[in-house]
Gaussian input, Z-matrix of N, CA and C with variables (Angstrom, degrees):
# hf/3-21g

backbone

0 1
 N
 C     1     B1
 C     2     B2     1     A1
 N     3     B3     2     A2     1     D1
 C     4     B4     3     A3     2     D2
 C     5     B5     4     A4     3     D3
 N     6     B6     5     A5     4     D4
 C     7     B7     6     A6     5     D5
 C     8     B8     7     A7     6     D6
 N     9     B9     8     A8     7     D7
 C    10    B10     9     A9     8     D8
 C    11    B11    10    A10     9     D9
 N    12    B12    11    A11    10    D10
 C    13    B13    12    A12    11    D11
 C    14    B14    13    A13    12    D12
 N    15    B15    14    A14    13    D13
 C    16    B16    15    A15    14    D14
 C    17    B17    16    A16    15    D15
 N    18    B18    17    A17    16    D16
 C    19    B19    18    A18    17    D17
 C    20    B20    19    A19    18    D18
 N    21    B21    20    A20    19    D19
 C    22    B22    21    A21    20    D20
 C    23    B23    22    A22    21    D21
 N    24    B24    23    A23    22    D22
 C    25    B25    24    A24    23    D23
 C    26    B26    25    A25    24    D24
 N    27    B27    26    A26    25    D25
 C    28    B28    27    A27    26    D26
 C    29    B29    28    A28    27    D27
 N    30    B30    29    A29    28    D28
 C    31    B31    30    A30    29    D29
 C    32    B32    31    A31    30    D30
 N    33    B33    32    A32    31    D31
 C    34    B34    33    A33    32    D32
 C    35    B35    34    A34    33    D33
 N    36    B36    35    A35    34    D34
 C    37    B37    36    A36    35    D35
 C    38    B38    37    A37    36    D36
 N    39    B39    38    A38    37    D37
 C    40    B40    39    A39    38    D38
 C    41    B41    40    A40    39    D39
 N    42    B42    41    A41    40    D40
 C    43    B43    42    A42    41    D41
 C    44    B44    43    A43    42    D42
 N    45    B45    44    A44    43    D43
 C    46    B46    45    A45    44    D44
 C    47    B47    46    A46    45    D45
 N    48    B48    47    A47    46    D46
 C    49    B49    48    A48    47    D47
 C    50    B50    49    A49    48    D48
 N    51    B51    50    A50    49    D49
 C    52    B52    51    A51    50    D50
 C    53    B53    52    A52    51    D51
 N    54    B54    53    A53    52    D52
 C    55    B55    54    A54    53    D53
 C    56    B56    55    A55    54    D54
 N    57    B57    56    A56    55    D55
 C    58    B58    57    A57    56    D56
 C    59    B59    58    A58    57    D57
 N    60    B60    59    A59    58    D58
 C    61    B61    60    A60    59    D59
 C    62    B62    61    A61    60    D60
 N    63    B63    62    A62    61    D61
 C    64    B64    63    A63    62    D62
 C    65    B65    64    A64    63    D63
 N    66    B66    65    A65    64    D64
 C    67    B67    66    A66    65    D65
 C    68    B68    67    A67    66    D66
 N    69    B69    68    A68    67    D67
 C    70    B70    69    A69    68    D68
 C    71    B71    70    A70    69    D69
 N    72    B72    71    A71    70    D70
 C    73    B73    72    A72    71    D71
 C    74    B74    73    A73    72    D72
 N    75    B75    74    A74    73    D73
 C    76    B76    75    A75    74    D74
 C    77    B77    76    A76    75    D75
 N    78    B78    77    A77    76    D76
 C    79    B79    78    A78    77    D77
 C    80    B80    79    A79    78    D78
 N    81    B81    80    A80    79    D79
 C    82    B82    81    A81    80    D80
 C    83    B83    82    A82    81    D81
 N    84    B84    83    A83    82    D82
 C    85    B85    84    A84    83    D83
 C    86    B86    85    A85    84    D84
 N    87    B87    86    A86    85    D85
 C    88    B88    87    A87    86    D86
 C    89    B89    88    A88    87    D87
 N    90    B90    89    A89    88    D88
 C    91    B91    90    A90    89    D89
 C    92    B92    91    A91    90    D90
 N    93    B93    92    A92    91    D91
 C    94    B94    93    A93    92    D92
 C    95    B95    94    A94    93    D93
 N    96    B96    95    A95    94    D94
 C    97    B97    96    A96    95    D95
 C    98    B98    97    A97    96    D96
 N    99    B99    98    A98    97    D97
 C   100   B100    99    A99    98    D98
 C   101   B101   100   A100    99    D99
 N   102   B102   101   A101   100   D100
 C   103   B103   102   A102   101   D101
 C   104   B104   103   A103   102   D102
 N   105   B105   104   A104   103   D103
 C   106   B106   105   A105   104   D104
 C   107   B107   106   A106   105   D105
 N   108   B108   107   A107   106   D106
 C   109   B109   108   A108   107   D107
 C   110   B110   109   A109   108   D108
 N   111   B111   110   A110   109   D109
 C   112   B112   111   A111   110   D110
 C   113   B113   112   A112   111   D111
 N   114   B114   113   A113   112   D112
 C   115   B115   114   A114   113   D113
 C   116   B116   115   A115   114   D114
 N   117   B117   116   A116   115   D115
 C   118   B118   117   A117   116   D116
 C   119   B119   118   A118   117   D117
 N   120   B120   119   A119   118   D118
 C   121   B121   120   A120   119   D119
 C   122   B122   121   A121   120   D120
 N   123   B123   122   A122   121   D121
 C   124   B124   123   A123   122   D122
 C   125   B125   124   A124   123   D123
 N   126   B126   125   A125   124   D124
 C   127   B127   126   A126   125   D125
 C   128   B128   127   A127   126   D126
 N   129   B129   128   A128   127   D127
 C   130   B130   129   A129   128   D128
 C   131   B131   130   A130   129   D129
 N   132   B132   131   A131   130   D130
 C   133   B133   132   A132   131   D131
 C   134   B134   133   A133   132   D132
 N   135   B135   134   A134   133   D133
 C   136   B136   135   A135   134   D134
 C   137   B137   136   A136   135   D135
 N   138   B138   137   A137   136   D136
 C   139   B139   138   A138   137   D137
 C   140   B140   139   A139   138   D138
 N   141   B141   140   A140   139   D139
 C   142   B142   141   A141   140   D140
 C   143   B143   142   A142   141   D141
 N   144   B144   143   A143   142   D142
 C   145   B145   144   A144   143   D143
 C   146   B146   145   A145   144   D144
 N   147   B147   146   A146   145   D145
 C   148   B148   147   A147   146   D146
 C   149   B149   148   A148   147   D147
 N   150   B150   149   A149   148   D148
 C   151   B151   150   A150   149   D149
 C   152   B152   151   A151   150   D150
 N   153   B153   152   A152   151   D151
 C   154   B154   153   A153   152   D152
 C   155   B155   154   A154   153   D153
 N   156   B156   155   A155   154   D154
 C   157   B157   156   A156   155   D155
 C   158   B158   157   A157   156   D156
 N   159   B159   158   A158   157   D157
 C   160   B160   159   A159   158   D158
 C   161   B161   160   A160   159   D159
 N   162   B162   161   A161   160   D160
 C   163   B163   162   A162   161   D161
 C   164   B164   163   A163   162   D162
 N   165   B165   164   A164   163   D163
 C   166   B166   165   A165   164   D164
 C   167   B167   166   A166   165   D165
 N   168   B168   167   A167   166   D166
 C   169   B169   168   A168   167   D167
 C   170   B170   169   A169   168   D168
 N   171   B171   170   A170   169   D169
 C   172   B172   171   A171   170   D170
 C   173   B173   172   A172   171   D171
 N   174   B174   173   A173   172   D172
 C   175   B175   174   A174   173   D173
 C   176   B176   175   A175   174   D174
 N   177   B177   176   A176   175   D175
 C   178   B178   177   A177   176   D176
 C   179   B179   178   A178   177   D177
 N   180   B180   179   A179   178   D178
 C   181   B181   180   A180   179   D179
 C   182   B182   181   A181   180   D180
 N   183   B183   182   A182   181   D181
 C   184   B184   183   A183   182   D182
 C   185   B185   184   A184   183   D183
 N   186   B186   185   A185   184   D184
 C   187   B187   186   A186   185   D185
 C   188   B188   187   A187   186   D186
 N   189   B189   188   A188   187   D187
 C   190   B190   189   A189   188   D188
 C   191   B191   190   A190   189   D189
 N   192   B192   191   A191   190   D190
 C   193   B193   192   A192   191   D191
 C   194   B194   193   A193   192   D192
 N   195   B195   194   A194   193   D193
 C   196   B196   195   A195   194   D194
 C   197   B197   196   A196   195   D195
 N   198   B198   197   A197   196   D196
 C   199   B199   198   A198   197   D197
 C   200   B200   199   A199   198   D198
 N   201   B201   200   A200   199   D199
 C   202   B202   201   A201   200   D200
 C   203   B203   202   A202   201   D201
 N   204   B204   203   A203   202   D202
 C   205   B205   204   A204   203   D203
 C   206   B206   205   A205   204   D204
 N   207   B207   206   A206   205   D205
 C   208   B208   207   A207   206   D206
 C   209   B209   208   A208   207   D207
 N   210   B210   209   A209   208   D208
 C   211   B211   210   A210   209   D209
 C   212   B212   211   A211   210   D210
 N   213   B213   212   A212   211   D211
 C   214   B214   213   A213   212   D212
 C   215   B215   214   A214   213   D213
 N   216   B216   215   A215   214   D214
 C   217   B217   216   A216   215   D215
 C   218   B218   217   A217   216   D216
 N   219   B219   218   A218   217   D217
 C   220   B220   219   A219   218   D218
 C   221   B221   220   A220   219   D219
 N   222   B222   221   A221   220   D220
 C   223   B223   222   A222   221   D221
 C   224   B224   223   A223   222   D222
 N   225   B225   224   A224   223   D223
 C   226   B226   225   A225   224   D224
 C   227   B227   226   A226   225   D225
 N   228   B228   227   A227   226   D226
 C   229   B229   228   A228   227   D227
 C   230   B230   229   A229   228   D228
 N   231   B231   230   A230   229   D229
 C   232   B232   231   A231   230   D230
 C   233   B233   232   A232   231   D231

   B1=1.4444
   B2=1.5242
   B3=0.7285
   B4=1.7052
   B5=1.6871
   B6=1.4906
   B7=1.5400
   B8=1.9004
   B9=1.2760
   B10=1.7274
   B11=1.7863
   B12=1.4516
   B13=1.7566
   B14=1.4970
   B15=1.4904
   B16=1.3579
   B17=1.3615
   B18=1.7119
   B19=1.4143
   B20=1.5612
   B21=1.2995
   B22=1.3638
   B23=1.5623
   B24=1.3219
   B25=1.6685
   B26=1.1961
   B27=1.7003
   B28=1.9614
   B29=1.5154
   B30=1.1375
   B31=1.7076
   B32=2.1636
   B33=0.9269
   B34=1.5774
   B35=1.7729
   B36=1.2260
   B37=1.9344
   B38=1.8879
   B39=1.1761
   B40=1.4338
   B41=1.9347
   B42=1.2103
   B43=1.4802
   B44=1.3025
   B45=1.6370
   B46=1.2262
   B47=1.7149
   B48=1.6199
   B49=1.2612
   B50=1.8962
   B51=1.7294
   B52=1.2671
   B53=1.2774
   B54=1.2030
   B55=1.4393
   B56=1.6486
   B57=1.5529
   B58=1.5524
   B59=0.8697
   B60=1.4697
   B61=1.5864
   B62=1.5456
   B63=1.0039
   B64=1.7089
   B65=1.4356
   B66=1.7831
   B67=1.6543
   B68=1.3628
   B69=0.9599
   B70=1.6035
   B71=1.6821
   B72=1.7966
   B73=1.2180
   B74=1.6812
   B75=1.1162
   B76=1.2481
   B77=1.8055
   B78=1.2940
   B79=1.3022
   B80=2.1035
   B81=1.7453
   B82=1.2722
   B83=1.5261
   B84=1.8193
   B85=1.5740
   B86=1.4754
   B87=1.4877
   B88=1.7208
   B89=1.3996
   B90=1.2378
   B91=1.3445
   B92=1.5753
   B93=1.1188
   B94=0.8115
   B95=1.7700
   B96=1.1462
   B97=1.2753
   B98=1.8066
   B99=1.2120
   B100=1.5699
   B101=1.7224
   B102=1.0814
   B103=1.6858
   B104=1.6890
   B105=0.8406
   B106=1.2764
   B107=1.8208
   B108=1.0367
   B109=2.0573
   B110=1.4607
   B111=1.2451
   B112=1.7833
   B113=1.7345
   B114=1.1711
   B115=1.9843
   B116=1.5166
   B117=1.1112
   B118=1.5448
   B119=1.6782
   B120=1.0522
   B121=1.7096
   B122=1.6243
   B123=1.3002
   B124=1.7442
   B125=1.4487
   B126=1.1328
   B127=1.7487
   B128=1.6078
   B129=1.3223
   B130=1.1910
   B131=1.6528
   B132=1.4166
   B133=1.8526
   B134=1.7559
   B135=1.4668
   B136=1.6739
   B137=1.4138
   B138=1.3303
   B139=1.6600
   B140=1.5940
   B141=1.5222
   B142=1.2925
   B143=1.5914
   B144=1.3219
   B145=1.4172
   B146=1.4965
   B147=1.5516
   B148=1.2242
   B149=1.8306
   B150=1.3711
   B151=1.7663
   B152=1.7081
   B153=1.2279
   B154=1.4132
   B155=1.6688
   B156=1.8598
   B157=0.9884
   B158=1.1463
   B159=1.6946
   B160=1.4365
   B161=1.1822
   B162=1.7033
   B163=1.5378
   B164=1.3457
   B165=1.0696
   B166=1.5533
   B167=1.7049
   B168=1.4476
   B169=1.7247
   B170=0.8064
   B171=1.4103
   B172=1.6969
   B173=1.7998
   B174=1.2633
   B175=2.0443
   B176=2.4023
   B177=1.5189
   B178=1.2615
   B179=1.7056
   B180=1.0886
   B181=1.5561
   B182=1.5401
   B183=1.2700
   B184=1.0200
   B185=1.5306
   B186=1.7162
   B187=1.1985
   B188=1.7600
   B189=1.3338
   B190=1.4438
   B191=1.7327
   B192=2.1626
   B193=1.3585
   B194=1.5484
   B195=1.4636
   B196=1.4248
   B197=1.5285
   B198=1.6540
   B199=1.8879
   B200=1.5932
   B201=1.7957
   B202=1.4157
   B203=1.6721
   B204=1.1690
   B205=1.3144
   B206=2.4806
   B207=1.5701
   B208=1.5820
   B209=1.5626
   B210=1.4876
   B211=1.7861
   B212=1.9894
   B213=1.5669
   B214=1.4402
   B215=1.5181
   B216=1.3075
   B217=1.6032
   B218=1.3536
   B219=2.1881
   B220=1.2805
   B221=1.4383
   B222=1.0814
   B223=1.2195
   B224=2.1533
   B225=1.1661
   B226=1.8131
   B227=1.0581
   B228=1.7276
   B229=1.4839
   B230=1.7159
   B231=1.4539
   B232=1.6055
   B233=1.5158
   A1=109.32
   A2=105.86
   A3=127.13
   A4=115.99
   A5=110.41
   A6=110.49
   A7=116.04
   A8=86.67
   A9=86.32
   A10=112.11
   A11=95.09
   A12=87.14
   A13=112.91
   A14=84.14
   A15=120.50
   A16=130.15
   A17=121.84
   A18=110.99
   A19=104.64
   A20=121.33
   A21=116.02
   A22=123.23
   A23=96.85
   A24=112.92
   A25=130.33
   A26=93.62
   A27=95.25
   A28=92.53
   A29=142.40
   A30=120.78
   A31=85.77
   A32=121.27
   A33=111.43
   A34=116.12
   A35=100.66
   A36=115.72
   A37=91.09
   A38=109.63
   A39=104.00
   A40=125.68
   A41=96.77
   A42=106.09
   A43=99.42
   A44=118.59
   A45=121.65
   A46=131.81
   A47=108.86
   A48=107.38
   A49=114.90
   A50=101.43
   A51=112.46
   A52=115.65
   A53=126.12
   A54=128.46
   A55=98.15
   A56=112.14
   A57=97.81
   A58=146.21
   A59=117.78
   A60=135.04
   A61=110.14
   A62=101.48
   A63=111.86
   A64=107.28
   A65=112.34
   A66=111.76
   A67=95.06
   A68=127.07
   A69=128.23
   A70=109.22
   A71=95.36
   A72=94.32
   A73=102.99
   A74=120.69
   A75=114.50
   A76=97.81
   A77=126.18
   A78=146.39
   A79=97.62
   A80=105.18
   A81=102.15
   A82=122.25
   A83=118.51
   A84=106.40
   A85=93.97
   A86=145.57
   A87=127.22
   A88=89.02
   A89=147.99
   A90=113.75
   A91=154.06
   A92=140.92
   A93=155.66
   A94=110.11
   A95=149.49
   A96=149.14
   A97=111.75
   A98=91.87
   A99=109.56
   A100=120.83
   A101=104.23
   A102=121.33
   A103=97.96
   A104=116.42
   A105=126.98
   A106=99.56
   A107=106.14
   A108=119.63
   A109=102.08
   A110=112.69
   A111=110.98
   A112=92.37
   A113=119.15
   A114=113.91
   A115=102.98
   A116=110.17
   A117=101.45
   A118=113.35
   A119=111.46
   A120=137.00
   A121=107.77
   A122=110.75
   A123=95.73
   A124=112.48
   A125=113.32
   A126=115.87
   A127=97.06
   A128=133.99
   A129=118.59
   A130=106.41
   A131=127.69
   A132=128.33
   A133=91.57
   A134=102.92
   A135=102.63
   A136=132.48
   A137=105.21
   A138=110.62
   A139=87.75
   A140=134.83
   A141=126.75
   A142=94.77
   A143=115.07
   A144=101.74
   A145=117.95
   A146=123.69
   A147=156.41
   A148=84.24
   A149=117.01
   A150=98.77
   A151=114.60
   A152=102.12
   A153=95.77
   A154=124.78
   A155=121.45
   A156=129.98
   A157=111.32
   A158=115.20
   A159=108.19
   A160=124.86
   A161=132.30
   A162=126.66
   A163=93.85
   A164=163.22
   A165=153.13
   A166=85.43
   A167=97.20
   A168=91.44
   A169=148.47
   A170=111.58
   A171=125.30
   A172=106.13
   A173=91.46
   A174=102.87
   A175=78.22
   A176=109.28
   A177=93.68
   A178=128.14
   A179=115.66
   A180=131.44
   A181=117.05
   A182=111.47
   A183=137.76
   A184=110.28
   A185=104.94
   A186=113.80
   A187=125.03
   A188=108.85
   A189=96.63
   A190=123.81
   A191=102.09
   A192=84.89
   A193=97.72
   A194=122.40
   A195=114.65
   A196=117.61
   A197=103.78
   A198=105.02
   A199=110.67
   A200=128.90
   A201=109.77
   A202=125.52
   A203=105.60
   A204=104.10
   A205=110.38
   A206=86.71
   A207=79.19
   A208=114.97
   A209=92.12
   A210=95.47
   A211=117.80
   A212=85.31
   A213=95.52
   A214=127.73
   A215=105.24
   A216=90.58
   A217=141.11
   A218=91.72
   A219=110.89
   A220=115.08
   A221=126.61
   A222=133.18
   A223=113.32
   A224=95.22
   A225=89.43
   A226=118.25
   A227=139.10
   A228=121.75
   A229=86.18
   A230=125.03
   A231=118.11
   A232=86.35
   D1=134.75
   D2=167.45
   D3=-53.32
   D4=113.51
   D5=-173.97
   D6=-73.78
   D7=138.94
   D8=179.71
   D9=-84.27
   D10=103.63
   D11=161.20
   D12=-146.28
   D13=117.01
   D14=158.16
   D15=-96.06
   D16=-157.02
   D17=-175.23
   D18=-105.24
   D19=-5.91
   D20=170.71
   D21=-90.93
   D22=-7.88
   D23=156.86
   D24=-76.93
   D25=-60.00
   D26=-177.63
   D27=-68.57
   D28=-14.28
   D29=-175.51
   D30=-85.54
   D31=-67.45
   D32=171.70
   D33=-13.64
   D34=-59.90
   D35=-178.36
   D36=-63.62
   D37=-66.70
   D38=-171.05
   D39=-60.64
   D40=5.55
   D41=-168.38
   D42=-107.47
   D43=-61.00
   D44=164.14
   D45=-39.61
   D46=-42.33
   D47=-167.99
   D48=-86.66
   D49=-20.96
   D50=163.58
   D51=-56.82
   D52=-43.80
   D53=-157.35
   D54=-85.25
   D55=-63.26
   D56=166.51
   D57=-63.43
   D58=7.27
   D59=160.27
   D60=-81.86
   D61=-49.47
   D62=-179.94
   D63=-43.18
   D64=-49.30
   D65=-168.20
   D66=-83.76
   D67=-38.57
   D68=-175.46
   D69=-36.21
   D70=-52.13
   D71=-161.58
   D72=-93.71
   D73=2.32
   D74=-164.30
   D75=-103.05
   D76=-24.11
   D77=148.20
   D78=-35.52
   D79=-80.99
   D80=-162.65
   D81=-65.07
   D82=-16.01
   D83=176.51
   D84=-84.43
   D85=-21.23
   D86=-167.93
   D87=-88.24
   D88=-63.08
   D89=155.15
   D90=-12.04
   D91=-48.02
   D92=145.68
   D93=-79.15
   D94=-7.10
   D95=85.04
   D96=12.02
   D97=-113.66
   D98=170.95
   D99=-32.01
   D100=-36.81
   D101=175.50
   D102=-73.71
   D103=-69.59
   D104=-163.77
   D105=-48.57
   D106=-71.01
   D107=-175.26
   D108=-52.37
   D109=-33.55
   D110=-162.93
   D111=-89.27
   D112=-35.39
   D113=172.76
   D114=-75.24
   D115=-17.42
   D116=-159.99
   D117=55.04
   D118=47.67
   D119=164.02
   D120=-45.93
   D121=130.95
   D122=159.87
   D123=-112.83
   D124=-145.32
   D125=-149.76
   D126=-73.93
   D127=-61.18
   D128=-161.98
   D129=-83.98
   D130=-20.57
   D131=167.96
   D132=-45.83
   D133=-65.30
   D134=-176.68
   D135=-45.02
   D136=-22.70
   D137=-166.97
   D138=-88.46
   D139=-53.79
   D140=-157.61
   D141=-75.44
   D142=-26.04
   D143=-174.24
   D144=-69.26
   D145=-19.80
   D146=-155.33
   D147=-100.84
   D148=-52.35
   D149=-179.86
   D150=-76.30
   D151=-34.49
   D152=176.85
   D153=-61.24
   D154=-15.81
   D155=174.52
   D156=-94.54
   D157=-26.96
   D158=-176.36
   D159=-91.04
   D160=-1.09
   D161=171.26
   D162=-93.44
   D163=-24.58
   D164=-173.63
   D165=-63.35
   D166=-61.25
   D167=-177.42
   D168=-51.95
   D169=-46.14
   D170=155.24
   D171=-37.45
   D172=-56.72
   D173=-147.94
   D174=-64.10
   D175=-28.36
   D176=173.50
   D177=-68.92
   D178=-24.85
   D179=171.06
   D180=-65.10
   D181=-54.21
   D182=176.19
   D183=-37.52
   D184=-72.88
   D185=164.64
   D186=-56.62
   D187=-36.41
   D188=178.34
   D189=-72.82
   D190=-7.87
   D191=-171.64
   D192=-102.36
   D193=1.74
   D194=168.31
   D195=-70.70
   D196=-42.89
   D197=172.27
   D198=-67.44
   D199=-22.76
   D200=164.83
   D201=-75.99
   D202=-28.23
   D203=-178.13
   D204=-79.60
   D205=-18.31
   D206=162.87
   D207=-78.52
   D208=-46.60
   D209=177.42
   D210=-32.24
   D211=-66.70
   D212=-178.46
   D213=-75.90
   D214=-17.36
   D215=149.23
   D216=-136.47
   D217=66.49
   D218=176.38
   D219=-81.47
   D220=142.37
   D221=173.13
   D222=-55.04
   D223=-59.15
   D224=165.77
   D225=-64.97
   D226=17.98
   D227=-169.23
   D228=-127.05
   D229=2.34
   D230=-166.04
   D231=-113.51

């Protein structure tokens, strides 16, 4: 079947994937935040600690905005 996209969809895909990016990422800097102050980490412990949290995250965004934009422009969900 043929996907529905329109503008009340792609704003659906774009609403959804903002917002779960937002917590995603706002989750991975108080993390690494909190990690960082509680080791007493300095600048470069922090930065790798900051990559090791941030590609899980990314590759997590990533994935959540490919399953919203299928979600929202599935043909059984319009």
């Amino acid at each position: 079947m043929k996907r529905v996209i329109n503008f009340w969809s792609l704003l659906g895909f774009i609403a959804v994937s903002v917002f779960v990016a937002t917590e995603i990422v706002a989750v991975a800097v108080t993390a690494v935040w909190s990690i960082s102050g509680l080791l007493r980490l300095g600048v470069f412990p922090t930065i790798v600690l900051g990559t090791l949290v941030g590609v899980p995250s990314l590759y997590g965004i990533i994935m959540t905005t490919i399953l919203a934009f299928q979600s929202e422009t599935d043909p059984e969900n319009n």
